[in-house]
N, C-alpha and C positions, 0 to 999 in steps of 0.2 A: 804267415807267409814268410817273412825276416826267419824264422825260425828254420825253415827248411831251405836256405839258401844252399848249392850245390858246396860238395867237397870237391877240392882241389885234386887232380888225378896225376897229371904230369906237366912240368913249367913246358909251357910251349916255345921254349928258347930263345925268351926276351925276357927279362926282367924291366916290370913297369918303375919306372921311375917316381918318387915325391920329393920335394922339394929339391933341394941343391943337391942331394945324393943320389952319385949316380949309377951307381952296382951294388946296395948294400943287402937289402928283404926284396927274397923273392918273394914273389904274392901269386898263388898257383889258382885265379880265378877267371873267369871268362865274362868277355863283355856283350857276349848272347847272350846269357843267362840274364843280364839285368837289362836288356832292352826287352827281355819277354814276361819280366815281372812288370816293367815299366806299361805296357799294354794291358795288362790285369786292374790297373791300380784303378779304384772307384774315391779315393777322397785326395785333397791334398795334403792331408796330415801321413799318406800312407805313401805318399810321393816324394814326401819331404826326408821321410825314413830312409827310402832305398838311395835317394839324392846323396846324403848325409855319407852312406855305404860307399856309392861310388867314387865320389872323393876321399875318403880312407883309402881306397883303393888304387889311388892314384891314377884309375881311369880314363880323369879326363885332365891329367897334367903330362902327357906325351913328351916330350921336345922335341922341337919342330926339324931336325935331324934324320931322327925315327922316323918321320912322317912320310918319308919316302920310301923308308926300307919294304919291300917286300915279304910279307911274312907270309912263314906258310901257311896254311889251313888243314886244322883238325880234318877228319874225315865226314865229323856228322855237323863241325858247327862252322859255320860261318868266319871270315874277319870281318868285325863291325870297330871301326877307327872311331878315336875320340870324339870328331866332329859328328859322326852320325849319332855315337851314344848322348852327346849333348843337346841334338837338335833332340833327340828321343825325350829326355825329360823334361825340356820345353812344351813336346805336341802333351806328357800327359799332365803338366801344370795347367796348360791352355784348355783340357779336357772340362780337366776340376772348377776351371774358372779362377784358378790361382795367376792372375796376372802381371804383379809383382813378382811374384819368383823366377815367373816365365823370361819378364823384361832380363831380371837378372843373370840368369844363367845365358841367354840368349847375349848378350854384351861380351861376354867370354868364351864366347863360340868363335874362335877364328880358320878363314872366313867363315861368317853367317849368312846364310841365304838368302834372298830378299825374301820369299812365299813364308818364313815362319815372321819375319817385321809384318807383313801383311796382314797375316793372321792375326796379330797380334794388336792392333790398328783395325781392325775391323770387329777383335774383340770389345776395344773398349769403348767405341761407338754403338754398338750395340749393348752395353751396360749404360749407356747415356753420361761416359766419363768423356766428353769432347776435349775439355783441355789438357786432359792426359795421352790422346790417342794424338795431337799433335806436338805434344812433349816426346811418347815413343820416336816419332818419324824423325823429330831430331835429334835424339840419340841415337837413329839408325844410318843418320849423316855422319856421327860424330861416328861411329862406332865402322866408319868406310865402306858400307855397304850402300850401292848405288838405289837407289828408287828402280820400278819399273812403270808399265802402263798398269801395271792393279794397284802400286804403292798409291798415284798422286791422285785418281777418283776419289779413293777414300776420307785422304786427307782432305783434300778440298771437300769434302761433304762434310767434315767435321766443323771447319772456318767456319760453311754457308749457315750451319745451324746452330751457331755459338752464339750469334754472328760475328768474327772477327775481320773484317776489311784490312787491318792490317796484318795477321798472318798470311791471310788468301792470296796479298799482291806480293807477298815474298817468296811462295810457295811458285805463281806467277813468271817470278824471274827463274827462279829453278826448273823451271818448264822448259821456260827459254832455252836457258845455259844447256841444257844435257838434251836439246834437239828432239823434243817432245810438242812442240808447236802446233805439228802436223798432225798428231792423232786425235781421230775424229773421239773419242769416248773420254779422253784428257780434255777437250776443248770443251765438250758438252759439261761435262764437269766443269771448268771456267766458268761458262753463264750461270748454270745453275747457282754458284757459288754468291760472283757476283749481285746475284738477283737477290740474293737471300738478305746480301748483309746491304740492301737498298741503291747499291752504285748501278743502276740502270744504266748510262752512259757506257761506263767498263762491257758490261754486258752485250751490249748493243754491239760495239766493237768487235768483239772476240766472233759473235754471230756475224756482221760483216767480213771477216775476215777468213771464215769456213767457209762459207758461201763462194766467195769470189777464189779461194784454191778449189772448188769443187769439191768436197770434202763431207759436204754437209750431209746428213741423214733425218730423217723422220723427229727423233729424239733431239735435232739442234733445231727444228723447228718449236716443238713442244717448251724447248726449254726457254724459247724468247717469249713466245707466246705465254708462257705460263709468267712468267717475268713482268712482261705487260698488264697483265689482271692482274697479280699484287699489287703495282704500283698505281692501278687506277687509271690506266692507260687502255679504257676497254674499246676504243673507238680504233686505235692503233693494231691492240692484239685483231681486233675483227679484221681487217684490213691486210696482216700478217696471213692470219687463219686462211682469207683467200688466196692469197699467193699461193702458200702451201699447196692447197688442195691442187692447185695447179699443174705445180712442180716436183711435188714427193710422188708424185703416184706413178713416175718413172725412174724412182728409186728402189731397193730393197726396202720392204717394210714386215709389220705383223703383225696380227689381232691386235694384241695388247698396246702395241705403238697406238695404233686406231681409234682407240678405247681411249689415250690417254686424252687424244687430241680433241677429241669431243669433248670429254669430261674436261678440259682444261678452258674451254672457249665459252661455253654456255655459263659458267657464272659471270662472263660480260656483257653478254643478251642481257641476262635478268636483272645485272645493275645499272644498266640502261635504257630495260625494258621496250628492248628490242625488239618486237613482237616478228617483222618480219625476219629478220636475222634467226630469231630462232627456231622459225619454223623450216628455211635453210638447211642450216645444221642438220636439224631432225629429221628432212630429206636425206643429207648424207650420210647420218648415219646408216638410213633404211638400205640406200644404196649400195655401201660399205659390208652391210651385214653386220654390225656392231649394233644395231639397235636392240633384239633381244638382253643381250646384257644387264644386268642390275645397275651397275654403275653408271650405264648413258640412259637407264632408265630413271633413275634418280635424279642424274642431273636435269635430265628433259623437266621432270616435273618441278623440281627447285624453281628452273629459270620461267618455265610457263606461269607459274603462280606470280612469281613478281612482276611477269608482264599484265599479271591479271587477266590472265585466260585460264580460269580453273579449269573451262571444260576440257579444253587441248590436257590440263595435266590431270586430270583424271581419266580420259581417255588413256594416255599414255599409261596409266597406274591398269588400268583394269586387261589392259592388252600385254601388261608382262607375263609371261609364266610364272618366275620366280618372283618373291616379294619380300624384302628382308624389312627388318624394323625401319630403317633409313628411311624406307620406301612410302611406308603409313607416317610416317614424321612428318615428311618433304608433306604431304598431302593434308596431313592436320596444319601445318604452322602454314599454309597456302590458304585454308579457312578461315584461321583466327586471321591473318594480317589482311584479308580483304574482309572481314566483319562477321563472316557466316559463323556465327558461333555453334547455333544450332547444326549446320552440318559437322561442324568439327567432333560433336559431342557427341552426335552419331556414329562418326568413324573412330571413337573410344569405344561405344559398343561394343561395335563390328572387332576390335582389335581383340575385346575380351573374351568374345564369342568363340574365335578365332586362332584364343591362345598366344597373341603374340603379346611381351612383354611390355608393357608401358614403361620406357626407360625415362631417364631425368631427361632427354629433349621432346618425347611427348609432351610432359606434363608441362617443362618451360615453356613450348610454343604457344600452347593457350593461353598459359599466364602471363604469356607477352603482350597476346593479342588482345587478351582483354584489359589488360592496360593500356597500350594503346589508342586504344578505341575509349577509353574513358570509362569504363566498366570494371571500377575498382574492389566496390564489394564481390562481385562474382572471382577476380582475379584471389582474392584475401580465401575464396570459399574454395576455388579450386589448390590454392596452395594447404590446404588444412586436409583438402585429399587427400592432397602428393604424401603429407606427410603421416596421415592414416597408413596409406598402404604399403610403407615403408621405405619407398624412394628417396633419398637421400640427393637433396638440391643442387644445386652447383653456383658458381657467381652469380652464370647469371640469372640465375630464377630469382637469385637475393635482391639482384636491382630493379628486378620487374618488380617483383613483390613490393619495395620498399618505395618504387616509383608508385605505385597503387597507396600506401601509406601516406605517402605526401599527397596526391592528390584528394585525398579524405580529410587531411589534416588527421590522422590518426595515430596521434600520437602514442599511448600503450602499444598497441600493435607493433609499430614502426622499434620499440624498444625491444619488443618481443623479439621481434627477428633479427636485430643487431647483437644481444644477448647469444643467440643460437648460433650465428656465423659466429663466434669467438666461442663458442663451446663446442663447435661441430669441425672450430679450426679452418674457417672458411675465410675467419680473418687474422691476420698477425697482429700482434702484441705490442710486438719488439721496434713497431714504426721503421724496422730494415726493410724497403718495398724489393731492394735489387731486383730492380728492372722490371718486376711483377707486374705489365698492365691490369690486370684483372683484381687484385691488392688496390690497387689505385681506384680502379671504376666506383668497386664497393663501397671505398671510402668517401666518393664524389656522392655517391646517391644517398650515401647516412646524413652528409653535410645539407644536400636538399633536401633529404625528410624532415630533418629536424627544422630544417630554416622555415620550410612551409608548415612544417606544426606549430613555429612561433615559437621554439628555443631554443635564441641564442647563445646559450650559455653553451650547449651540446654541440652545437653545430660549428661555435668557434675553436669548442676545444680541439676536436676534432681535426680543425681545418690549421691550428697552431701545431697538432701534432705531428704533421706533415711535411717531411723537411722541404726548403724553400726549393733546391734543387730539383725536387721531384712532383714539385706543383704544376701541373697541366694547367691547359687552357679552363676545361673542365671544372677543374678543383676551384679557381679565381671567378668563375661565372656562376658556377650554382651559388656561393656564397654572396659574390656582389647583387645578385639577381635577389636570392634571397631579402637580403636588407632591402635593396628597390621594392619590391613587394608586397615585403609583410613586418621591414622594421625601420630603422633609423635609416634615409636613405644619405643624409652626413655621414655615413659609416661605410654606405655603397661609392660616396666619393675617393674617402680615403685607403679605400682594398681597391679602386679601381688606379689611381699615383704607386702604389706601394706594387701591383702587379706587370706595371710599365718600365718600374725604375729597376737599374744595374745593381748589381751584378746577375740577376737572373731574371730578367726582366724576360716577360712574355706575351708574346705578341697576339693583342683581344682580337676572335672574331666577331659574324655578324652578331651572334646571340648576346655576345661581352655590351656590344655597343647598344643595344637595344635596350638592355638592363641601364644601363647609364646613363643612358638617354630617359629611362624614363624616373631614375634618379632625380635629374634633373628639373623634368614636367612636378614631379612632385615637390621639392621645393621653389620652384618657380627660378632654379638659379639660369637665368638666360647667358649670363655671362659666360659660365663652361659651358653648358648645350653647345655655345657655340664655337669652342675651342676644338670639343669632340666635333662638329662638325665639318670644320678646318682637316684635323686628324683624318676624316674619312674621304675628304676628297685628297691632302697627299697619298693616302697609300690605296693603289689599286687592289688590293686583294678581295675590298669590298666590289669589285665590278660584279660578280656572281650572284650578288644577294642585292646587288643596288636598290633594288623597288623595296624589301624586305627595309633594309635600311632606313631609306627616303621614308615611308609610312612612319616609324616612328621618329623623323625630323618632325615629319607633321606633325603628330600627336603633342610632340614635345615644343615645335615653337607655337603653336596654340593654345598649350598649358600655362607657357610664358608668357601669354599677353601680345606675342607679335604675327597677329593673324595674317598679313600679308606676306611676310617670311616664309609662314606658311603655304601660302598659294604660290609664291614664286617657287619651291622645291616642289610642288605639286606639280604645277606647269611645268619644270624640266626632267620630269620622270617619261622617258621614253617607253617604258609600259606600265603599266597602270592596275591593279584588281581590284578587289570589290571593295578590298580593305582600304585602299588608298581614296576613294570616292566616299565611302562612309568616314572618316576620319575627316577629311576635308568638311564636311557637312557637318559636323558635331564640332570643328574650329567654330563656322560662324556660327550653328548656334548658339554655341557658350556665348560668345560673343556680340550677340544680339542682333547678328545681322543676316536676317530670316531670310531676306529677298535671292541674297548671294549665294544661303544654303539653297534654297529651292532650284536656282539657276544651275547649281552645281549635280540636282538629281535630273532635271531635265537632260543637260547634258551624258547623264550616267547611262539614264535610258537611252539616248540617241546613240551612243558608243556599243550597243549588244548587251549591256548590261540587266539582268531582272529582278528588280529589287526584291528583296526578303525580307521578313518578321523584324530584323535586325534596321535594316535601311528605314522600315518606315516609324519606326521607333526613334529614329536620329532626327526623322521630319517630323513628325509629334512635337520631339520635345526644341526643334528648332522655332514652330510656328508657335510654343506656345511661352518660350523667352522675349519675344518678339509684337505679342498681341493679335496674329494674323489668325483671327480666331475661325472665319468663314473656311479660309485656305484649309487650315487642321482640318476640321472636320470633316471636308469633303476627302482629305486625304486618307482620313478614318474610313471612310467609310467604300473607298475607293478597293484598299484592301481584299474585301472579300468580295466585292463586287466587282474587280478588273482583276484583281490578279491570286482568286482565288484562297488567297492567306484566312486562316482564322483570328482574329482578334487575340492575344491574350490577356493575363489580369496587366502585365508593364503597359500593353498597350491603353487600355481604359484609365489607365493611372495617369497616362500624356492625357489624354483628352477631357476627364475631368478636372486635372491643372486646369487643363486651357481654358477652360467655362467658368471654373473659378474664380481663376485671375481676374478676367475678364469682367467678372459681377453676378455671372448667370448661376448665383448658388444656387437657386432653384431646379433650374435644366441637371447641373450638376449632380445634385442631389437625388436626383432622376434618373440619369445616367447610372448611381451605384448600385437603385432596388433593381434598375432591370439587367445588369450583369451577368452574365448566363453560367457564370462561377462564384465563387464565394470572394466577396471584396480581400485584395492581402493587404499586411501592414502600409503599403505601397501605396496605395489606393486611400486608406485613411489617412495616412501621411500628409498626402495632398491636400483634402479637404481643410484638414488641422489648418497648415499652412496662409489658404487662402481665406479660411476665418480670420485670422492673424492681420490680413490684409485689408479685410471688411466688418472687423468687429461682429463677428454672429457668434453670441456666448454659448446659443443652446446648440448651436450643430459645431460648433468645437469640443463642447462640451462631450456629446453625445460620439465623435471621434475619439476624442483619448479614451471613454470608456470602452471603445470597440478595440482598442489596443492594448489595454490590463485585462482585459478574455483573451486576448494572442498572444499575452507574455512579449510583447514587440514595446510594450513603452521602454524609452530612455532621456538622457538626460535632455535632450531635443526637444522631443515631445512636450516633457512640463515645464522646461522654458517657455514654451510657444503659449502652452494654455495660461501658464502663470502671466504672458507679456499681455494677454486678452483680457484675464482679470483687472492687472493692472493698468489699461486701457480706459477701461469700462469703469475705472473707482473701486473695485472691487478688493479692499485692499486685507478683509477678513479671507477671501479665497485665495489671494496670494500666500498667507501665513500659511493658510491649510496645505497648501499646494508644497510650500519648502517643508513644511511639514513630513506631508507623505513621501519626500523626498528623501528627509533624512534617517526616517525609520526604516523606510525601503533599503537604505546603503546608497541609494544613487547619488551620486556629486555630479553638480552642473562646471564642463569642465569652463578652468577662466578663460576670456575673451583676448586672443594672443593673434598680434601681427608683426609683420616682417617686412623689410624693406633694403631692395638692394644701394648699399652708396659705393663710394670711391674704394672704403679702404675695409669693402666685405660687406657680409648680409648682420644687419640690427635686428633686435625683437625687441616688442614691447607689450606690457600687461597692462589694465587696468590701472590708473593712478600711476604709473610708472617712475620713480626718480631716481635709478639705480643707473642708470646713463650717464655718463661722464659732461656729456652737453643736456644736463637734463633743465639746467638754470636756463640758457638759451632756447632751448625747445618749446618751455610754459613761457618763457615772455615772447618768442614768435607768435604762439597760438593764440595768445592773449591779445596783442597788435591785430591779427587777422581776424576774429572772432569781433572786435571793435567796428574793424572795416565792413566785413560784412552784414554787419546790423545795418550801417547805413545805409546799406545798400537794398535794404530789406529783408534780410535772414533774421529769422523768429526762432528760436532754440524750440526744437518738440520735446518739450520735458515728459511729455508722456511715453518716451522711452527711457528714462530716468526710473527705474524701478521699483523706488523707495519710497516707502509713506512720509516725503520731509516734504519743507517748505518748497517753495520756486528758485527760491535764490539758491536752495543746495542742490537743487536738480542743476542747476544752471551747472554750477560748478562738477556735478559728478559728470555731466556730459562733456566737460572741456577733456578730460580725462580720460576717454576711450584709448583703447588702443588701437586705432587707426588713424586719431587724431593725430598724434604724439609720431607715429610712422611718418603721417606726412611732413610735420613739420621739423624731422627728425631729415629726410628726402630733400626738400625746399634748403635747408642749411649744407648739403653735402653734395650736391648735385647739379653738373651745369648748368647753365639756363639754355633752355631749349632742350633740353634733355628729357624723356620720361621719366617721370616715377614712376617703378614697379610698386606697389602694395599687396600683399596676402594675406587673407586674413582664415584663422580656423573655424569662425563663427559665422553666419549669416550680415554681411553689413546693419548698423546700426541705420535707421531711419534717419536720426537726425543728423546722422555723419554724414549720408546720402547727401541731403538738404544743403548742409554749408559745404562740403566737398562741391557740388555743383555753384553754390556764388564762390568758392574762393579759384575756381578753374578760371572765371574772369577778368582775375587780378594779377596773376603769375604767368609765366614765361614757360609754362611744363603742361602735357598732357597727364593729367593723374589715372592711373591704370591701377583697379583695385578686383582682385580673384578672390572671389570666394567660393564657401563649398559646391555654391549651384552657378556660380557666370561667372560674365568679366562687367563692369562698368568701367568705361573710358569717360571721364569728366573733360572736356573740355570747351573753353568758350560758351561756356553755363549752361551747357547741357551734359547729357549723359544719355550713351549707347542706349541705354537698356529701354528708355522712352517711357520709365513708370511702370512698366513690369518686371516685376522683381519679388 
């Protein structure tokens, strides 16, 4: 093309000027000729060419002198002046997509028009360069060309989706200044803007302010109303929504306004699950004539499902004409999240039958749903589909999926798919999240898979890799929650300080406190439970979730040892569910105080409540902490005979306790042959136990062998048979016993308690002397152990385990560790004060025994938890009344 540029035929009686010279080379070319190759041109390397020409040419170095001269005109060509030939290879760089060269030449265009700044600004918003398309607009300030009404839409669309808040309110003032205030498709742009980059208030404003000039249209409605459902204002948008309808409809409008206005409102029916509101709407759309549509057909059915009206959103599905993928999505993910799986699977059929493409939110929705809903092997099976048939995942299918991995504990798998997001590039490397929610999410749910498949090691690196700035709520809970859970909850204390503390301290929600609270429950530390519970009654945020909350105070000051704490947060819970009633009832029965559980279900039933499998499982094993063996039972049996429940094996496992305890090994033992299932370890468990408590060698015996066929024995278990043997004199079946124990690999773990004092929480082992006051501790023990003989305490050296003498049982028994806790309590501890004790073990018998004479001598309630209750010693008794 270059090649065949035209010969010069006659100077047309100007000589073009270059540089400082101002008559010297004529240049006999015409600047038709290259605004008509400039229209040809298909690349910008072929643009760049003729460009290159025209500045040799001197074409577009005029002086601004000339600029007025009237020149003549050939006969067949045109004058085309420097300015038009410059805008000319602007439109064909803009063509090419060369938008740097375009800017360039464009700056040296004097004047330049606003419509090619436009162009050029709406190029690079639609290349998805935002911050470049508001870099042009101010070099288009810079460069004296004024804005118009298409200049400041644009821009401000650019702000709204960057989102930059402080470009958009500068852009704002330039609205102002050049008396653009008043136009209604600038202001709508405003809101939009505003809404984008989260300043609702701004927003709100600018839409007041349209309204009250009359100004406002269709589109300044939409644009608030669409502003309101981002921000979770869906009660407000509904409320706007009807105004509108009110008041637009004596305005100019049009289909697609109509269209948007629906499709904008109905995703706050469904996150409010609006039922009547959205069938409203879907009157007005029918009304309107927008109902046909895909898009208010879509949305109808989005927001119907989340009201859990499938049938209204299937109606609506089958009464569309058209039906695009959207449409079969919205209607699958509407099955999986209310449970119908099997329908959902159907309408995969139907899709395939049908031709229509199963995209990545087909496949996601069910593997949401069936996570969800707790159906994680099937979620693991449908993602081995996805990936069969070639679909290609996205985030979030990786977090549903990996949410399905943690709730399996499936560990390989859970690696599987973390491996594949960094190989499929789902996930970054380089720990740069900029600003990436969905980078974040992924990295939240690897940190919960791995915490719930119990590796820490994976789940901290992970959570260390993450810079401190860009730690979400999110990222600090599934890790604190984690450790609460399933490891060291010492560890959930100190991620829950280090998440609070500045510089970037963040503020836990309900789920953060619950985790920590049950931190807490788990090491008995009462003292922060209660610090945390201080924390939640200054800050209101928790009002929303308050019951949510309260439930785990319960839990938590009943784990502690302070059951009445517990009822007083119970008592000022102004509403109440099933969870708050069952928790309460599982306080006193830990706790041994059966009557107060019962009182507390009769009340549960009088309040509308009906108990379930769950509630009478809390009275089981309340009535049989307690000895209230009559009660149990008829409560057993009340079950399927009042409220239609069936039995399961946990259940028969409370009520053979209870008979046990109680003496009725017989009944008991009765009770297993006629089980209308197969006894579980649960159920053998029990029996074992209650040998332990009545020395019956052959049906302990005859349990732990029913638990090496289940693979269920552990180190419990042959403690329990070996403390039977040893009971009974049986001290060659002891041998045998650590025997099988230690060929097996199983270690019996040591006997470890804890006690809170003044200045932190103490442990102590077996024999213990590694304590700083440990010389103090053995001559207290030794002083009260004194006292209490007098008083009639007998040491039960038959829990002394060892085949020695009496006198070295004496002495192995001074030596427990709960002993040592308390007298460890008694030295650091007001008078009048509780001791907490915790032990990992079963309370020892004969601690029991002098624990109850030494309550009569001290100035302290003794408050000792173990794996199965609490005993509260005081005034020489104990809660528990002998059953234990």
């Amino acid at each position: 093309m270059l090649l065949n540029l035209p010969k010069a035929v006659k100077p047309i009686g100007v000589w073009f000027l270059s540089g400082a010279r101002a008559a010297c080379i004529g240049v006999d070319v015409y600047p038709s000729h290259f605004a008509s190759l400039l229209k040809e041109c298909k690349s910008a390397n072929t643009v760049h060419q003729i460009h290159q020409q025209i500045i040799a040419s001197g074409l577009l170095s005029l002086p601004t002198p000339l600029l007025s001269v009237s020149l003549p005109a050939l006969p067949s060509e045109p004058f085309i002046s420097p300015r038009s030939l410059g805008t000319g290879v602007v439109a064909s760089y803009l063509a090419c997509g060369a938008t740097d060269y375009a800017l360039l030449v464009l700056e040296r265009v004097t004047p330049s028009p606003a419509v090619w700044w436009n162009l050029l600004i709406r190029e690079h918003i639609k290349q998805g360069r935002l911050d470049s398309a508001i870099n042009v607009s101010c070099r288009m300030l810079h460069a004296g060309t004024r804005p118009d009404h298409f200049t400041l839409p644009h821009v401000l669309k650019a702000c709204g989706e960057l989102p930059s808040y402080r470009c958009g309110s500068a852009f704002h003032g330039l609205i102002c200044c050049n008396g653009f205030e008043s136009n209604v498709f600038i202001c709508n742009a405003l809101v939009a803007m505003y809404s984008r980059c989260g300043s609702l208030e701004e927003a709100s404003m600018i839409f007041d302010e349209i309204t009250q000039r009359g100004i406002d249209d269709v589109i300044s409605w939409n644009s608030i109303v669409s502003a309101h459902v981002k921000s979770s204002n869906a009660w407000t948008a509904l409320d706007l929504f009807s105004k509108m309808t009110l008041i637009v409809h004596e305005k100019p409008t049009n289909e697609r306004s109509d269209i948007i206005s629906i499709v904008n409102i109905l995703p706050a029916c469904g996150s409010l699950k609006a039922a009547p509101q959205t069938k409203e709407v879907h009157g007005n759309a029918i009304r309107n004539g927008t109902f046909p549509d895909v898009f208010v057909g879509n949305a109808l059915i989005d927001a119907y499902a989340k009201c859990g009206l499938m049938e209204n959103a299937v109606k609506v599905f089958n009464m569309m004409e058209f039906k695009d993928v959207v449409s079969w999505n919205a209607v699958v993910a509407g099955y999986s999240q209310s449970g119908n799986f099997e329908a959902a699977f159907e309408l995969f059929k139907n899709m395939r039958k049908e031709n229509i493409p199963l995209d990545v939110v087909t496949w996601t929705a069910v593997i949401a749903g069936y996570s969800q809903r707790g159906c994680s092997h099937e979620a693991l099976n449908v993602f081995r589909q996805m990936i069969f048939s070639g679909s290609l995942p996205n985030c979030v299918t990786i977090i549903s999926v990996l949410s399905a991995c943690a709730s399996l504990g499936a560990f390989s798998q859970g690696m599987e798919i973390h491996a594949y997001s960094i190989k499929n590039y789902l996930l970054t490397l380089d720990n740069d999240f900029g600003g990436e929610d969905e980078d974040l999410m992924v990295y939240n749910a690897l940190i919960d898979m791995y915490s719930k498949c119990r590796s820490f090691k994976a789940a901290r690196s992970i959570f260390d890799d993450i810079p401190l700035e860009e730690r979400n709520v999110v990222t600090w809970t599934v890790m604190i929650g984690g450790h609460a859970q399933y490891g060291d909850s010492n560890d959930a204390l100190k991620l829950f300080v280090e998440m609070i503390s500045e510089p970037y301290g963040v503020a836990p929600n309900a789920y953060t406190i619950s985790c920590i609270l049950m931190a807490c429950a788990h090491l008995a530390a009462i003292r922060i439970g209660k610090q945390i519970h201080a924390y939640v009654l200054r800050h209101h945020r928790y009002e929303s979730s308050a019951y949510f909350v309260a439930n785990c105070l319960i839990d938590m000051y009943s784990k502690c040892g302070d059951v009445d704490t517990a009822r007083h947060v119970f008592d000022s819970m102004s509403q109440k569910s099933a969870i708050s009633w069952t928790s309460m009832m599982t306080g006193y029965g830990m706790h041994g105080r059966g009557s107060e559980a019962l009182d507390i279900f009769d009340k549960m039933r009088k309040a509308g409540f009906v108990p379930d499998d769950i509630t009478f499982l809390v009275v089981l094993y309340a009535c049989s902490h307690c000895g209230m063996v009559d009660q149990g039972l008829s409560y057993f049996d009340s079950m399927s005979a009042d409220y239609g429940l069936t039995p399961r094996a946990e259940h028969y496992a409370c009520a053979i306790d209870l008979l046990a305890r109680s003496g009725r090994l017989d009944k008991a033992w009765k009770t297993v042959k006629d089980m209308p299932m197969e006894p579980t370890a649960v159920v053998w468990v029990a029996l074992l136990s209650a040998c332990r408590v009545h020395s019956n060698v052959e049906l302990a015996e005859h349990a732990l062998n029913k638990l090496v066929e289940m693979n269920a024995e552990n180190d419990g278990s042959y403690t329990l048979i070996s403390n039977i043997y040893a009971t009974a004199g049986r001290w060659k079946d002891v041998a045998r016993i650590r025997h099988l124990m230690k060929k097996s690999g199983i270690k019996k773990r040591p006997g470890c308690s804890w006690v809170q004092g003044q200045k932190g929480t103490a442990s102590f082992f077996v024999g213990d002397r590694s304590h700083p006051l440990s010389p103090q501790i053995y001559a207290l023990l030794e002083s009260l152990i004194d006292r209490i003989k007098a008083m009639g305490y007998v040491p039960e050296t038959n829990f002394a385990l060892h085949d020695v003498d009496e006198e070295e049982k004496n002495n192995l028994l001074v030596e427990h560790s709960e002993k040592l806790a308390l007298a460890y309590g008694l030295l650091t501890t007001s008078p009048g004060c509780p001791i907490r004790i915790t032990k990992n073990l079963r309370v020892c018998g004969d601690c029991h025994s002098a624990f109850t004479y030494i309550s009569k001598i001290v100035d302290h309630e003794i408050v000792v938890r173990d794996p199965s209750r609490f005993h509260h010693f005081k005034n020489g008794s104990c809660s528990c009344g002998g059953y234990w």
